[in-house]
Every structure is written in C-alpha cells, then in structure tokens.
C-alpha positions in Angstrom: 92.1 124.6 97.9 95.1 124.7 99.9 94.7 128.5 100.8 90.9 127.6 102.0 92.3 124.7 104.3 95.2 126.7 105.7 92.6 129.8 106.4 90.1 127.5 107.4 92.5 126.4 110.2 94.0 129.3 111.3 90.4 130.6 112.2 89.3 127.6 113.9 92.3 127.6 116.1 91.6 131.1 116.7 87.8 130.9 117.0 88.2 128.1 119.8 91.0 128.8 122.9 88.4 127.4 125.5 87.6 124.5 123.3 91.4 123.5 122.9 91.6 123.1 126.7 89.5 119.9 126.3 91.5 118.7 123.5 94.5 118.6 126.0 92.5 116.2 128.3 92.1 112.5 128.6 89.3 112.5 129.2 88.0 113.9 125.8 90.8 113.5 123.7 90.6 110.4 123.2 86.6 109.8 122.0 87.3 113.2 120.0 90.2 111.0 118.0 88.2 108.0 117.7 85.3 109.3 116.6 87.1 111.5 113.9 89.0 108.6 112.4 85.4 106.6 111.8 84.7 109.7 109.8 87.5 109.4 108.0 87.0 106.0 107.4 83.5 106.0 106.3 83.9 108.7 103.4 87.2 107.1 102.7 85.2 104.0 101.8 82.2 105.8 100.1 83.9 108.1 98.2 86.3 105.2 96.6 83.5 103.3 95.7 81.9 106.1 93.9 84.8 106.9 91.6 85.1 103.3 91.3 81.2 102.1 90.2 81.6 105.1 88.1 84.7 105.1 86.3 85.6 101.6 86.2 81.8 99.8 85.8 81.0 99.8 81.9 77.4 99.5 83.2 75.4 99.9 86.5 77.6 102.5 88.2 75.1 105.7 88.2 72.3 103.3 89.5 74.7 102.1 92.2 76.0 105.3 93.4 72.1 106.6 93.6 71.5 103.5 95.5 75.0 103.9 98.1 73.3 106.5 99.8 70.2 104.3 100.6 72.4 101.2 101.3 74.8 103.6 104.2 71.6 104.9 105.7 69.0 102.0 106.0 70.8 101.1 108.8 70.0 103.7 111.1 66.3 103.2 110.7 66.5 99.6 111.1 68.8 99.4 114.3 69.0 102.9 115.9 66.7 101.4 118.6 68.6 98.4 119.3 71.9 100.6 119.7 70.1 102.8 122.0 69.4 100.3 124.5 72.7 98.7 124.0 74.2 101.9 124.8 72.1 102.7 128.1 72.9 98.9 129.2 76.2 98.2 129.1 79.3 100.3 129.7 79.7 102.6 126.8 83.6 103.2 127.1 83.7 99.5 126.7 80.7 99.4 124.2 83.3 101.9 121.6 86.2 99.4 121.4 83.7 96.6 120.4 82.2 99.0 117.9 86.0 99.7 116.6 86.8 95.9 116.6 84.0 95.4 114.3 84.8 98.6 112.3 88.3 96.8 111.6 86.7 93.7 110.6 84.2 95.8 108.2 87.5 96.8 106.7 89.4 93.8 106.0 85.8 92.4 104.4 86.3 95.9 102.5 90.3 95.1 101.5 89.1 91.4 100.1 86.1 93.3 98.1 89.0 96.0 96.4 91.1 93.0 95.8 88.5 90.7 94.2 86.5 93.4 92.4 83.4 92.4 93.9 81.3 95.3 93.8 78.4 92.9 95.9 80.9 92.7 99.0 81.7 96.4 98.7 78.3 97.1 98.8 78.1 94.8 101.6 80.6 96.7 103.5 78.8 99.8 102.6 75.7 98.6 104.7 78.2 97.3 107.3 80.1 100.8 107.8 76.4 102.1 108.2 76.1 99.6 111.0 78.7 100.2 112.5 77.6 104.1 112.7 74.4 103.5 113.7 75.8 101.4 116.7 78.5 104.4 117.7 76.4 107.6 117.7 74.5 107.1 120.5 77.6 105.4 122.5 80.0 108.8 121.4 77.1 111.7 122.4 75.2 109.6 125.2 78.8 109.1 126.8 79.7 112.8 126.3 77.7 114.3 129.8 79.3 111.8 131.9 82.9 113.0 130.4 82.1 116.7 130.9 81.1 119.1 133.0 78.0 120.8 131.9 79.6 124.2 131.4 81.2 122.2 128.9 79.1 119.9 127.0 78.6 122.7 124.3 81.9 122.9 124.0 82.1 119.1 123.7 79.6 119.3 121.2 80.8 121.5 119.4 83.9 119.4 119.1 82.8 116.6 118.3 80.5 118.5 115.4 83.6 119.9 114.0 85.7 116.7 113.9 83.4 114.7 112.1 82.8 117.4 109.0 86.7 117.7 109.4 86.9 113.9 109.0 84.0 114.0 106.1 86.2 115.9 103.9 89.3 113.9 104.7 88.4 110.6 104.0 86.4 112.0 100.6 89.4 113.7 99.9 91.5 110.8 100.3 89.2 108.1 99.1 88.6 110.0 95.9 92.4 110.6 95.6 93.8 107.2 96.3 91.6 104.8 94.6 92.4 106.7 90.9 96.5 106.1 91.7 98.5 103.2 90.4 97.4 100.0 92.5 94.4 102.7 93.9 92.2 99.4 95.3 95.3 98.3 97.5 96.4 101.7 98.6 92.3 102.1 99.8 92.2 98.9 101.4 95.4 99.3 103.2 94.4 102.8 104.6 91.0 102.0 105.8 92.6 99.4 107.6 95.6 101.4 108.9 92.5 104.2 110.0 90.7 101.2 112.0 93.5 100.1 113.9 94.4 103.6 114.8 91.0 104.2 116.0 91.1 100.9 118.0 94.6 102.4 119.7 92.2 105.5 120.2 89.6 104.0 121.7 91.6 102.3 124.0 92.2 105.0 125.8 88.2 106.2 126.5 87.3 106.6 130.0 85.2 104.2 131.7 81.8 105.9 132.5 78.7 104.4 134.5 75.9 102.1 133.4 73.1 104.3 132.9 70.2 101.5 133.3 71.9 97.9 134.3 68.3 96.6 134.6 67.6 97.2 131.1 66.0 94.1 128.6 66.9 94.3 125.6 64.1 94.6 122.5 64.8 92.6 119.1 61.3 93.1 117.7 62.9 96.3 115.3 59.6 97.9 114.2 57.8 97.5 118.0 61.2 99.1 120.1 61.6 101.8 117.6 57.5 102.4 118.0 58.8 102.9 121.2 61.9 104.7 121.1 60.0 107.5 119.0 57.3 107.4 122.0 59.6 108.1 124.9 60.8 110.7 122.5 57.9 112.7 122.4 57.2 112.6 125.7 60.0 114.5 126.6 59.5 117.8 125.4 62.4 119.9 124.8 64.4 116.6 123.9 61.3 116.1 120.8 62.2 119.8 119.6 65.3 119.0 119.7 65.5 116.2 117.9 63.1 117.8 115.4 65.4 120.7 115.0 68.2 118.5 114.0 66.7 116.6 111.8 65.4 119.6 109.7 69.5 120.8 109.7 70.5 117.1 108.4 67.4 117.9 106.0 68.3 121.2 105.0 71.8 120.0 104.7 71.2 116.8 102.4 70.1 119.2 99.8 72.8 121.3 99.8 75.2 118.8 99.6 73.0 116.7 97.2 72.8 120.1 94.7 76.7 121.1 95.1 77.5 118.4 92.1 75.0 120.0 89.7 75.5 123.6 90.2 79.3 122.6 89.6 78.4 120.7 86.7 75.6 122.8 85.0 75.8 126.5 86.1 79.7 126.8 86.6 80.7 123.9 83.7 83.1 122.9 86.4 84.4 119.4 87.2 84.9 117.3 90.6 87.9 119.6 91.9 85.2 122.7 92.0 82.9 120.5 93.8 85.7 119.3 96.5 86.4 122.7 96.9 82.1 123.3 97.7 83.1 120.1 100.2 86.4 121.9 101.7 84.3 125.8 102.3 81.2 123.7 104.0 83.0 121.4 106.2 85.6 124.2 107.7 82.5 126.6 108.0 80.0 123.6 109.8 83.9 123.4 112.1 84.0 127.2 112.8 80.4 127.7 113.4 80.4 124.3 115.9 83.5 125.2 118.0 82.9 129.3 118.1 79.2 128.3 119.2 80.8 127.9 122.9 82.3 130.8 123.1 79.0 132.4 122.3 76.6 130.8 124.6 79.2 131.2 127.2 79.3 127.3 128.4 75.6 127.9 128.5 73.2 125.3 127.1 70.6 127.1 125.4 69.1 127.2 122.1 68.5 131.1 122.4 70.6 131.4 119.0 69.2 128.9 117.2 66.5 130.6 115.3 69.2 133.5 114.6 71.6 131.0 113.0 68.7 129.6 110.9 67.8 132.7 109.5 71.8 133.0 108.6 71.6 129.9 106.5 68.6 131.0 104.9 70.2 134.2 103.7 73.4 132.6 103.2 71.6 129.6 100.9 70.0 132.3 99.0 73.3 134.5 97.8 75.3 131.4 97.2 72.0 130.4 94.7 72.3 133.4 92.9 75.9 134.2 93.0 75.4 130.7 91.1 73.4 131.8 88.8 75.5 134.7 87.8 79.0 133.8 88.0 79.0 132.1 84.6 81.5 129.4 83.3 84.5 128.8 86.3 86.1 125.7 84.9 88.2 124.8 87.7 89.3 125.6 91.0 91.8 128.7 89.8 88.5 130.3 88.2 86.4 129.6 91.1 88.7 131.6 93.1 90.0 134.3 90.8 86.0 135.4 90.1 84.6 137.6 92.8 81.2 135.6 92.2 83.2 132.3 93.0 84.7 133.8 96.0 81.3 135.2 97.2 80.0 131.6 96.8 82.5 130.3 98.8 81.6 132.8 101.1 78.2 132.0 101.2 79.0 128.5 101.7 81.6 129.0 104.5 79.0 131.9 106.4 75.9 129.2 106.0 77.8 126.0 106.9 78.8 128.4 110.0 75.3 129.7 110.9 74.5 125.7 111.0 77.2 125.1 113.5 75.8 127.2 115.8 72.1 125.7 114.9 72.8 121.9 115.4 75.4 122.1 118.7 72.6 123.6 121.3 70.2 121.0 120.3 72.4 118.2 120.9 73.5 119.6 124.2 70.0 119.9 125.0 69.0 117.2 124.2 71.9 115.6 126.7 70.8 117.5 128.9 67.1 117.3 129.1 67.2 113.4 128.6 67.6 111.2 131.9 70.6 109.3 132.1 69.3 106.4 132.1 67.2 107.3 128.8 70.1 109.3 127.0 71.5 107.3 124.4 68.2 106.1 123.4 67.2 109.8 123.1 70.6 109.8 120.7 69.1 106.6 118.9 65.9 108.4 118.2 67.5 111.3 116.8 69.3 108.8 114.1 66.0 107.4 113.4 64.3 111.1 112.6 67.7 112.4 110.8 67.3 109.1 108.6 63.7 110.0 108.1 64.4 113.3 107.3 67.1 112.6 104.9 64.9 110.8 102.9 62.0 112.9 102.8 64.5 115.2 101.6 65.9 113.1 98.9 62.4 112.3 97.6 61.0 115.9 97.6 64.3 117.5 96.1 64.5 114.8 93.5 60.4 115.2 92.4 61.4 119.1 92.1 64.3 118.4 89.9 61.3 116.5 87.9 59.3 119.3 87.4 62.0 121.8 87.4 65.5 121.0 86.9 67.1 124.1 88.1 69.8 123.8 91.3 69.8 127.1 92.7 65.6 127.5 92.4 66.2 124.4 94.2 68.1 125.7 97.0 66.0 129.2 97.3 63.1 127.3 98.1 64.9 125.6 100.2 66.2 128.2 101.9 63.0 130.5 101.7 60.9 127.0 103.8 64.0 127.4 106.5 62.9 131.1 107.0 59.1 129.4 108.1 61.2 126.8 110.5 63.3 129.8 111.8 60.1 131.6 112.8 58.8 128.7 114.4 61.5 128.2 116.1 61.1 131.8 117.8 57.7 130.6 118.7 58.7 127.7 121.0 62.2 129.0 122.1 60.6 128.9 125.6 59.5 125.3 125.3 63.4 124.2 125.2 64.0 125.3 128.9 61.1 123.1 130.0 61.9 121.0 132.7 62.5 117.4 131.1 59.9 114.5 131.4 62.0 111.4 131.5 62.1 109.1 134.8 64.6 110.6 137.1 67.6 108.1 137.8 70.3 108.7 140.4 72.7 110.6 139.0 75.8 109.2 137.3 79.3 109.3 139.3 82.2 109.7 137.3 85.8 108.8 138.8 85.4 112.2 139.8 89.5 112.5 139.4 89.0 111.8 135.7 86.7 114.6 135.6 89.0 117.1 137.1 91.9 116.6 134.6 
C-alpha cells in the first residue's frame, strides 16, 4: 500500500509541472484546499459509519449501509436546482464559506451522534453532508472560469478532479482507521471537526468573483425548477453531451467501485485491506489521468480524446475482470502484490481509472465553457441531478444482474463491453461538442483582473 502511494505521487508530480504552477497561486490554491478537505470529510464520515453499523449493530447494519448510499445521494436530486440558482445569484466566493460554516455545524451534529450512539442522527448527518455537497459543486466548478484563464480551465479541472479522488481515499482511509481505535467515535468526531475548521480557514481565502445573474428569483417548487434546470440543459447542445458523458463515467464508475468489495471477497478470498488497496490504485490513477489530461490537450478545451480514453477503460475494465478471475486466492495485500495477476490488476485498475481522467476533465471544461455565465452553475446543478440519476440506474441494473447472475467480473465485462457502444458514439458526435453554445449571452464577467494575473 505504501509503495502504491509513494509511486502514485512521484508520477503525479511528474505528470503535472504546468498544473503545479496553479497550485502556487491564490487564486486557485485556496478552492483547490477547500474543496479537497470536504472530500476528506465526507468519506471520513461515511466510511466510519460503515464499519460502525456493521461491526458494532447486532442487527440492521447491512440494511443500513445499503441504505447510506441512497441517504448521501437523495440530496442531489432533490436540491441540485435550488443550489444552481443560488450559485448564479449571489457571490460564490462568499456563497463557499457559508457552505463551510454549515459543513462545520453538520459535524458537531455528527460529534454528538458518535457520542450518544445514535445511529438516527448519524444518519441524519449523512443526508446533511449530502446537502452540503449538493450546495458546493456547483459554487466550486461554476466559480472555476472566472478564476482561470481559459488556457487553463483544463488544467483547473483537472485539479480539482484529482483532489477530490485524492481526498476520497483519505478520509476512507482515515475514517475506516480511526473509528476501530481505542475511543474511535471521539477520535472521528474530533477530526471531522478539526477538517471543517480547516476548510473554513481555507475558504477564507477564495477570491471574490462576479454575480453571474443579480436579477435572478429564486424557485422553491423542487420538482417544477429542476423540470426546468434539465430543460435549459438540453437546449444547450454541447453542454447536454456533456453532461451526458459525465454521467455515463459516474455510471460506469459506480459499478466498479460497487463490484471492488466482491471480487475482493469472492474471487481473491481477500479482506477489506485488499479492497483499500483497489481504493488506493483507482483514486491515484483517476489523479494521474485528470492532471496529465492538460498537458495533453495542450490548455486546449476539447473533448477530441474522449472517445479514446473510453475505449482505454473498456480494455482496461476487461483485463482487470479476468486477471480476477484467474489470479486465484490473494489473502491480503502482500499476496495481492507478490502475484503477477494481482499486480496486473492493479495495473488495470490504475491504467482504467487514468483513461477516465482524461474522459471526465474535457467535459466539465466544456461544459464551463459552452454554458453562459449567467447560466453556468445551474449547468453544474444539472449535471448533479443526471450523475444522481445515473448512479442509480446503475445501482438498480448491476444489482438485478447480480440477481440473475452473481458473478463480479461478468459483471464488469459487460460493463465494460456497453462502454465500447458509448465510445463509438461518442466518435459520432465529437463534432457536436464544438458547437457554438445556445445559452442567452450575458456581458462577460470581470475579474480583479490583478487577481487573475498572479
């Protein structure tokens, strides 16, 4: 584990020197901190209450965990629209220390629910920290253009991309770690607290950017403004493909990530370590693939290599399904990476998590891009809706194959062999991505414009 981290490091570092340049200014920096920490302290959460339903719960804790994913996610199909318009109405530097503020609160709701034992309030805080998201995301990549220039929104992206997958296996790291120690509930409530302040001290520090529509009135009917949000969507071409695209990744990657546990459990007779180690390979890879992705589009927003990188997960999906199902019994991490079919999984795992980098990092930047300012975060909000959408779908379907054939890595080729369809496809309408975008056309944001030069 330690030797993947380390290597996984070293070739980020070196797969990024025009990337690092941003992490030296203020005027990134500090949203590229913030939004890293809330990763952090999201799976930090989940992942402690996991081991806790399960291992401490003489009842109910399967059926809990199954229903943790729902509870985190609900959110984002129930607010995503509301957060939009929030985010396109007021100003969004000041919009992400209220979001942090109420992250903190979330957390000290979360320190009296480890403390009592109440598994209702954790759950409640579960739902909360999926607010909380839900309310951020389009505030941290609608704010992103008017922080960068656009040679270096991919970069940004990419960034951003790599920091939260970075921050996804942290805080499940550390949640999974902590909450089993002596006095674990403490030790996780004190940290996710510590983590919130830090990310309010991060915050602090975001750069003011403009209002993208002041004139905006704000919609509380949920189900009529998210009719609406998906509307404007569509009518924007390349920002609908877009936002398709990306949801077919978070798709694609639900699966994976949902299947990693059995193949551990069933095809390698491995335990949790194996499958942190599954976690550790696909979150450095998604990193690689996300920050490399500039240097190979050249600044350039373009989804030109998406279809490519599609067809590399694909491939990649397949080998890791049947290095699985040939590699035999690797008990534990030192088997895993003593076998030459562990290390060719890991491989596979590191090489597809890459190739899905470089997949999701254009699309966001076009979608950016192509949206009006004064529509962008609302374009973001969409997104969150269709990625929640998708999620599910994907839930649903992989759970009624599992019904009617419970075997992982079939699981994952056909998984793999429908992304082959969406990669063709994809070569099919690359053109329609540099279409010119059909949003209302606002004046242009200013920026400080000596903000933007540091």
């Amino acid at each position: 584990m330690r030797w993947l981290l380390c290597y996984g490091a070293q070739c980020m570092l070196g797969a990024m020197p025009s990337s690092v340049s941003l992490l030296r200014t203020p005027r990134f920096l500090p949203l590229f901190v913030t939004q890293m920490l809330g990763a952090i302290n999201d799976n930090l959460f989940k992942n402690a209450l996991v081991v806790l339903v399960l291992y401490r719960l003489t009842a109910g804790g399967p059926i809990l965990v199954a229903l943790a994913g729902g509870v985190f996610i609900l959110p984002y199909a129930l607010f995503s629209a509301m957060a939009g318009q929030l985010a396109d109405r007021f100003e969004k530097s000041r919009m992400i220390r209220l979001t942090k503020l109420l992250e903190l609160g979330i957390m000290l709701l979360a320190a009296a629910g480890f403390l009592t034992g109440s598994v209702f309030a954790l759950m409640l805080v579960l739902f909360g920290l999926g607010v909380q998201a839900t309310f951020f995301s389009p505030l941290k990549y609608g704010i992103l253009p008017d922080l960068l220039h656009e040679d270096e929104l991919v970069a940004g992206n990419g960034l951003i991309e790599a920091g939260t997958f970075v921050g996804i296996l942290l805080g499940t790291v550390a949640g999974g770690g902590l909450i089993v120690m002596h006095a674990g509930p403490q030790v996780v409530a004190g940290a996710g607290i510590a983590v919130a302040l830090a990310g309010i001290l991060a915050a602090a520090f975001v750069p003011k950017a403009p209002v993208a529509a002041p004139e905006l009135k704000i919609g509380w009917n949920i189900a009529a403004e998210t009719a609406v949000l998906i509307r404007e969507a569509r009518q924007n071409r390349p920002v609908w493909l877009s936002l398709l695209g990306i949801s077919w990744f978070w798709a694609v990657g639900a699966t994976l990530l949902a299947e990693f546990p059995t193949i551990a459990r069933v095809e390698l007779q491995a335990g949790g370590h194996v499958v942190t180690l599954m976690l550790a390979a696909f979150s450095i890879g998604v990193g690689l693939g996300s920050v490399f992705c500039a240097r190979l589009l050249r600044g350039e927003v373009s989804a030109r290599l998406v279809p490519f990188a599609a067809i590399g997960i694909s491939l990649f999906t397949a080998d890791f399904a049947l290095a699985a199902i040939s590699a035999g019994a690797l008990h534990d991490v030192s088997a895993v990476l003593a076998s030459w079919q562990g290390r060719r999984m890991l491989a596979d795992l590191l090489l597809l998590a890459a190739c899905g980098g470089v997949y999701s990092v254009p699309l966001y930047a076009i979608c950016q891009e192509k949206s009006a300012a004064s529509h962008r975060s609302r374009m973001i909000a969409a997104n969150n809706v269709l990625n929640a959408l998708a999620m599910v779908l994907a839930a649903v379907i992989t759970a009624g194959l599992y019904a009617v054939w419970p075997f992982a890595p079939g699981i994952l080729i056909v998984t793999a062999v429908a992304n082959i369809a969406v990669a063709f496809w994809l070569f099919r309408i690359l053109p329609a991505f540099r279409a010119a975008p059909v949003a209302a056309p606002v004046a242009a944001p200013v920026l400080d414009q000596g903000a933007k030069e540091i």
